[in-house]
Steps between C-alpha positions, in 0.01 A plus 500: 500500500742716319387741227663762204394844581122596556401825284157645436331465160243687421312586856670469862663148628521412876690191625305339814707234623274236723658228643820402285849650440501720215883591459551823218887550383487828266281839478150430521306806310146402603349831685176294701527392857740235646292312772671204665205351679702193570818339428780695412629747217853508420686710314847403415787691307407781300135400548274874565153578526313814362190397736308764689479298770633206634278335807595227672304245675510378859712234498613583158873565392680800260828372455766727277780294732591385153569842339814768619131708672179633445388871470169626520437761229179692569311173562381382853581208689240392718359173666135364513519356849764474734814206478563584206908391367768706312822387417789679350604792523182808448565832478171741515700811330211707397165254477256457820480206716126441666481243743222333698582308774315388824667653835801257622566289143712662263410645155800376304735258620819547312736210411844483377538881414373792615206777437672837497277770570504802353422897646364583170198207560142479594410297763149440543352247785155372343409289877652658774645853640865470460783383325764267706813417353684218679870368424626202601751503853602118557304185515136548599428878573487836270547903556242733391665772327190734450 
């Protein structure tokens, strides 16, 4: 389903997405939560979201692959459970990414882009002790590069 921009009226607007593809294609001024319990958001050219927070689902997708990149503001990016997808290219500039995630399966899995992380983030680890960032090195094994 593809929708004109999504403001608030009078009161606070969330978008939950649960299950279908809800693609957005300009600024979206709503200022309520973005939950993608299942399915997939995507955001494609000059689409933006003024969201607090966007949470994304296990086995849910946050794809911006259609847009030139995505910048956190002074929102936070976080996941419900863990397998959750992004796609595009996400940069975390100055929000706060909070992950939980069960030891050996990853947070995020990021597709067709890349998450650049920034030093001026928060990290926060709601399930376990650390925080593991892996990259990619050939077919069918990762680095850590804690």
């Amino acid at each position: 389903m593809t929708t004109t921009p999504i403001a608030n009226g009078s009161g606070t607007l969330g978008v939950n997405v649960t299950g279908a593809t809800l693609a957005l294609s300009t600024g979206n001024t709503y200022t309520g939560n973005t939950t993608i319990s299942a399915g997939s958001l995507n955001l494609n050219g000059s689409a933006s979201l003024a969201s607090p927070n966007i949470v994304v689902g296990g086995g849910a997708k946050f794809d911006v692959s259609g847009t030139a990149g995505f910048t956190l503001g002074s929102q936070t990016l976080s996941n419900s459970t863990s397998t959750a997808t992004l796609a595009g290219n996400i940069s975390t500039a100055s929000g706060t990414v909070s992950l939980t995630y069960a030891a050996g399966t990853p947070a995020f899995t990021v597709t067709n882009g890349t998450l650049t992380l920034s030093s001026a983030n928060t990290f926060n680890t709601v399930s376990y002790t650390h925080l593991d960032v892996y990259k990619r090195q050939g077919p069918g094994w990762r680095q850590c590069l804690h």
